[in-house]
C-alpha positions as YAML, in Angstrom:
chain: A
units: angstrom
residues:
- id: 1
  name: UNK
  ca: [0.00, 0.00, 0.00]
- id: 2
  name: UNK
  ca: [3.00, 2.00, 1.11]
- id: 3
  name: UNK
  ca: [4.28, 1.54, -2.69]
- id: 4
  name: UNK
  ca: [1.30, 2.75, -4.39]
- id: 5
  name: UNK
  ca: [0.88, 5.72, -2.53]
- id: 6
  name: UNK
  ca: [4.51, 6.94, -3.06]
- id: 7
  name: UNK
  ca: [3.80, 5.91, -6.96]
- id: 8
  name: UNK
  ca: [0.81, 8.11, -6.75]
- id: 9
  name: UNK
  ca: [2.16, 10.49, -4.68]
- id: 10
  name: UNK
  ca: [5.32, 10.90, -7.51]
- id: 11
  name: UNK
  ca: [2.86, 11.15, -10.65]
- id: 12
  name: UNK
  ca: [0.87, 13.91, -9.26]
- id: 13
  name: UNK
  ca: [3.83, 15.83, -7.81]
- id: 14
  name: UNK
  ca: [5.86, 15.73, -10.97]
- id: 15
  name: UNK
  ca: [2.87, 15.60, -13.59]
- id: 16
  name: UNK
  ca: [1.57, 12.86, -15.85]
- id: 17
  name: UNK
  ca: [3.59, 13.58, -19.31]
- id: 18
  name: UNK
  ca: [2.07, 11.12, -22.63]
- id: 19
  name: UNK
  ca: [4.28, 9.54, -24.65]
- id: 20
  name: UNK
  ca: [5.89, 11.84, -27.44]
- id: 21
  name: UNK
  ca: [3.90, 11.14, -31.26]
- id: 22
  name: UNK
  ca: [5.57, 9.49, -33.27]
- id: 23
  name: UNK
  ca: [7.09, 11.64, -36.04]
- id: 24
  name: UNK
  ca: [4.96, 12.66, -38.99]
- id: 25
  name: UNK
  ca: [5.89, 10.80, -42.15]
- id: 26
  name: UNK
  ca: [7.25, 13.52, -44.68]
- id: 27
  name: UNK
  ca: [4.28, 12.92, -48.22]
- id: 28
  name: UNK
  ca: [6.34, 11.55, -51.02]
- id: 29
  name: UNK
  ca: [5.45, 11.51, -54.25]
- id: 30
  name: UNK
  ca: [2.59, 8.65, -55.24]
- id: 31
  name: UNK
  ca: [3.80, 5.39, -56.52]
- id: 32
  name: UNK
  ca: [2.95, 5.15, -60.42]
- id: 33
  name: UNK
  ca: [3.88, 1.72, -61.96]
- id: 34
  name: UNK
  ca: [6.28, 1.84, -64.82]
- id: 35
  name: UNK
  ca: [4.62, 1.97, -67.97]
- id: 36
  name: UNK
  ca: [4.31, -1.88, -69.44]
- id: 37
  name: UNK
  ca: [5.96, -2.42, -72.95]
- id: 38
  name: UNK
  ca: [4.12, -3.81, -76.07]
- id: 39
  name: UNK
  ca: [1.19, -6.50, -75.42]
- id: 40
  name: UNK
  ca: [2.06, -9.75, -76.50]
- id: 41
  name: UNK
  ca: [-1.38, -10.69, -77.17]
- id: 42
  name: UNK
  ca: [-4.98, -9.43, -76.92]
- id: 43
  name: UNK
  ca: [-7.49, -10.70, -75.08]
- id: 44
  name: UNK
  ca: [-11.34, -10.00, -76.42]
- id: 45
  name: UNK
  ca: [-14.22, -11.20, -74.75]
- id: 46
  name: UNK
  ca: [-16.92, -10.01, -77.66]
- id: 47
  name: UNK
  ca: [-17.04, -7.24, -76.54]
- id: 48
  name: UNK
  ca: [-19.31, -8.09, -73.18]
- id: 49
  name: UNK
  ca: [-16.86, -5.53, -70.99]
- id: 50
  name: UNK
  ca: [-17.57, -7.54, -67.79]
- id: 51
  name: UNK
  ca: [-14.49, -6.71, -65.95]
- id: 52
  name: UNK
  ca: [-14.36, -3.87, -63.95]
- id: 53
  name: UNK
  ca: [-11.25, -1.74, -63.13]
- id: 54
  name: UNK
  ca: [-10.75, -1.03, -59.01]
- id: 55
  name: UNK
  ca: [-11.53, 2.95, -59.18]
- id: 56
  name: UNK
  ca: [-8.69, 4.70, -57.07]
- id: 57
  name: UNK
  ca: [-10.06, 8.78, -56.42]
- id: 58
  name: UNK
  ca: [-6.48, 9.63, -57.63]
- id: 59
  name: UNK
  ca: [-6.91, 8.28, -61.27]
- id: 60
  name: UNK
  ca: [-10.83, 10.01, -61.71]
- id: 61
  name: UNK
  ca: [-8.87, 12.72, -62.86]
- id: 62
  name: UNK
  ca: [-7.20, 10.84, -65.59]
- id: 63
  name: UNK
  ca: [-10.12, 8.75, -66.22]
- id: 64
  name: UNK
  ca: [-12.29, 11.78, -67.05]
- id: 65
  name: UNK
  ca: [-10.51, 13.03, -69.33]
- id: 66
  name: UNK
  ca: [-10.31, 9.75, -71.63]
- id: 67
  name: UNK
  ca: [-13.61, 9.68, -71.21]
- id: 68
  name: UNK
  ca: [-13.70, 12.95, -73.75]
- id: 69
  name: UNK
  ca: [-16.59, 15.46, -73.73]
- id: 70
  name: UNK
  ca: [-20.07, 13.90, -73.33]
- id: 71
  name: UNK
  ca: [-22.77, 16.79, -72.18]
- id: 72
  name: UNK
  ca: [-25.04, 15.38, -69.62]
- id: 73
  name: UNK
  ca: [-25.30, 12.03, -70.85]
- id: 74
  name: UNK
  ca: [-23.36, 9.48, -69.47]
- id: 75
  name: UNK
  ca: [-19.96, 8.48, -71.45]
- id: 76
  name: UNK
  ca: [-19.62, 5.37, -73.19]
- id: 77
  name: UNK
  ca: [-15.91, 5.84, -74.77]
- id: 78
  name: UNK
  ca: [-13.97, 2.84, -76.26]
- id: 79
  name: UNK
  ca: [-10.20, 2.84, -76.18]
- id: 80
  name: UNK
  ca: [-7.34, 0.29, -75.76]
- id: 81
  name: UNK
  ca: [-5.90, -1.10, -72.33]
- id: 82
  name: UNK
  ca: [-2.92, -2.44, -71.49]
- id: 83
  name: UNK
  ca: [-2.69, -4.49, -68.52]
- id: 84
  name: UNK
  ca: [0.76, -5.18, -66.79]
- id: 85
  name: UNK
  ca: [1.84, -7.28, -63.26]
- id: 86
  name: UNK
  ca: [3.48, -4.61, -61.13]
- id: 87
  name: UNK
  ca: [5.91, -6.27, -58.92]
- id: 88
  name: UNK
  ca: [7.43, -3.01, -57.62]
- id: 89
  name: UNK
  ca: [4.12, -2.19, -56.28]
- id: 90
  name: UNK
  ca: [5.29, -1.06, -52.35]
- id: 91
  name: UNK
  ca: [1.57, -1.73, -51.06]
- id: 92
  name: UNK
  ca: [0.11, -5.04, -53.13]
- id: 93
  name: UNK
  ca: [2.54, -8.09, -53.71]
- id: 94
  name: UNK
  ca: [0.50, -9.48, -56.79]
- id: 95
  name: UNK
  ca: [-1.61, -6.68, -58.37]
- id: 96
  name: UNK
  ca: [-2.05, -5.62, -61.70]
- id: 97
  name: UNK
  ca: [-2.11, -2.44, -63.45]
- id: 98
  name: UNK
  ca: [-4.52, -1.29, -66.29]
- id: 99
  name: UNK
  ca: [-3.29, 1.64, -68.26]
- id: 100
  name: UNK
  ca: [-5.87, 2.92, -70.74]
- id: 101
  name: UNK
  ca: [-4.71, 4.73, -73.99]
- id: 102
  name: UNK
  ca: [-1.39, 4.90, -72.25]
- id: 103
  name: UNK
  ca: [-2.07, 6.08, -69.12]
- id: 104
  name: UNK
  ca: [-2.70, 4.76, -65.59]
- id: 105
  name: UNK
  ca: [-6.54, 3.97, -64.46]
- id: 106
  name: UNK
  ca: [-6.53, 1.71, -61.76]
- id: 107
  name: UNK
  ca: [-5.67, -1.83, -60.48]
- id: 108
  name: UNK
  ca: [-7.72, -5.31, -61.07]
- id: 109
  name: UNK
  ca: [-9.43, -6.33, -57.75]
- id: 110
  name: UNK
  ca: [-7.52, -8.81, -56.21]
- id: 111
  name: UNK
  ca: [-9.67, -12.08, -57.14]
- id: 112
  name: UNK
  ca: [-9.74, -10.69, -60.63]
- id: 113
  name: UNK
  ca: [-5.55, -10.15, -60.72]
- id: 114
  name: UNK
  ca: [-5.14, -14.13, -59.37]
- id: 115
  name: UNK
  ca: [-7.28, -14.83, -62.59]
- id: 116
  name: UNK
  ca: [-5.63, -13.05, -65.00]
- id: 117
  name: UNK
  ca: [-2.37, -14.39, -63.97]
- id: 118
  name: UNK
  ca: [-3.62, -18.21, -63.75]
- id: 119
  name: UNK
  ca: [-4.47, -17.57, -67.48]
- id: 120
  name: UNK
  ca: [-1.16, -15.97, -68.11]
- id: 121
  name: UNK
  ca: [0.52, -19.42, -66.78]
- id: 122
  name: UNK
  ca: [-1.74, -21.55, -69.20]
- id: 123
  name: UNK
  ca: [-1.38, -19.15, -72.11]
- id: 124
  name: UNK
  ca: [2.37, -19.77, -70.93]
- id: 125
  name: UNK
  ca: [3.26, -15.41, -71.06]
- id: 126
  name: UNK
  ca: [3.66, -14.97, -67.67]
- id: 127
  name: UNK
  ca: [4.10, -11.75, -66.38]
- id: 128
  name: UNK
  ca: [3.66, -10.01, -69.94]
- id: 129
  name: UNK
  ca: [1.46, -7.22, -70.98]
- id: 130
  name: UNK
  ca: [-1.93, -8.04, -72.12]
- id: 131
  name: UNK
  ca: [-4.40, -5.62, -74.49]
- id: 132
  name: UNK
  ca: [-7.65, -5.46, -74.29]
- id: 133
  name: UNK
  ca: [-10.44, -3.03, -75.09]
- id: 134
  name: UNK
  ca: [-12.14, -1.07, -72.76]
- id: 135
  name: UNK
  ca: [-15.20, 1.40, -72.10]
- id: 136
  name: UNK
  ca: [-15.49, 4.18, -69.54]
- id: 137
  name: UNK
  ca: [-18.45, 4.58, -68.65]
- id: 138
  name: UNK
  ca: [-20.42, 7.33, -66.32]
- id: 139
  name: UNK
  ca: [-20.31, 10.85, -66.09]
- id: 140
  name: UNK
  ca: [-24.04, 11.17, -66.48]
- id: 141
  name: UNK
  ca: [-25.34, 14.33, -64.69]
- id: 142
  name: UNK
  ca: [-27.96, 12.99, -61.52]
- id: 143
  name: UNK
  ca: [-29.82, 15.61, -59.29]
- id: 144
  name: UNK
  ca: [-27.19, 17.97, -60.77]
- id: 145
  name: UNK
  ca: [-23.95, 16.22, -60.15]
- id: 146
  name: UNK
  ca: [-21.99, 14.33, -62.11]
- id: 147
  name: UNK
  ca: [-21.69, 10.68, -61.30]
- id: 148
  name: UNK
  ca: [-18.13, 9.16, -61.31]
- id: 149
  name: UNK
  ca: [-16.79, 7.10, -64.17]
- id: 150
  name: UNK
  ca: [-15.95, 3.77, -64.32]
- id: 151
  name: UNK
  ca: [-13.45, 1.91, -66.77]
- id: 152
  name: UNK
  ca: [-14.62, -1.68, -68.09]
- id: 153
  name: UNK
  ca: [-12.57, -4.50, -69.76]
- id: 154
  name: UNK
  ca: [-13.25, -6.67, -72.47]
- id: 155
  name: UNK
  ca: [-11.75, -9.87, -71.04]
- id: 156
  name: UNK
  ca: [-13.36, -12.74, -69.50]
- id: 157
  name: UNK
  ca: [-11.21, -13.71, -66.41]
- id: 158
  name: UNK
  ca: [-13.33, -16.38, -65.57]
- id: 159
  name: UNK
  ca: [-12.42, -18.97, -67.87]
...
C-alpha cells in the first residue's frame, strides 16, 4: 500500500507527461507503376466488358478526361488497355495495373488479378502485358452532379 501511494504520490507531484507522437511521415510523391511495354497478345471477350477496373479517387482525374466530352449524358468511350503485373508495387505483392490509352486507371481487384495471372501461366506469357479493349463509362449528370466514371474490360477472367 506504502508503494502505491509513493507511486501516486510521484505522478501527481511531478505531472503525468504522454508519450511523445511518433514523427509525422514527410508525403512523397505517389507510386505510379512503370509503364508496361508492347502486349504480347490481346485478349477479347466479344465485346461483353464484364471486368471492372478497381476505381482509385487519384486516377478520376485521368479517367475523365479519356472519357472525352459527353454533355449530360453518361460516357460510353472505347479505347485500348494495357494491362501489366506490377511487382514493384510497395503496397500489393500481386496486383495488376490497367493503363488505358497509355495512361494509368486503376488496379484489377484482387480475385480478378489471381485470374488473370492463372491464365497468363496456361497461355504460358507470364508476367507479360496483355491488351484489351475497354469502355469508360459514367459521367451522367444525376440531381445535378456528375456521377463518377468507371473503366470496363473486355476480357473474361473467368475462364
Amino acid at each position: 500500500m506504502a508503494l502505491s501511494l509513493a507511486a501516486m504520490y510521484l505522478l501527481l507531484k511531478k505531472g503525468f507527461r504522454p508519450a511523445a507522437p511518433p514523427a509525422a511521415r514527410a508525403p512523397g510523391p505517389a507510386y505510379v507503376p512503370a509503364q508496361p511495354g508492347a502486349p504480347v497478345k490481346h485478349w477479347s471477350d466479344g465485346g461483353r466488358m464484364l471486368t471492372e477496373v478497381l476505381a482509385e479517387s487519384r486516377y478520376q482525374a485521368t479517367v475523365r478526361e479519356l472519357a472525352g466530352e459527353h454533355g449530360d449524358q453518361g460516357a460510353d468511350t472505347r479505347l485500348q488497355a494495357v494491362l501489366a503485373v506490377d511487382p514493384l508495387n510497395p503496397y500489393d505483392d500481386k496486383p495488376v495495373a490497367v493503363f488505358v490509352a497509355g495512361r494509368m486507371t486503376g488496379y484489377l481487384s484482387p480475385k480478378d488479378a489471381q485470374a488473370f495471372r492463372e491464365i497468363q501461366r496456361r497461355e504460358e506469357i507470364d508476367g507479360q502485358p496483355i491488351s484489351c479493349d475497354a469502355a469508360i463509362r459514367g459521367g451522367s449528370v444525376w440531381q445535378g452532379k456528375h456521377l463518377a466514371y468507371a473503366v470496363w474490360l473486355d476480357m473474361d477472367l473467368s475462364r
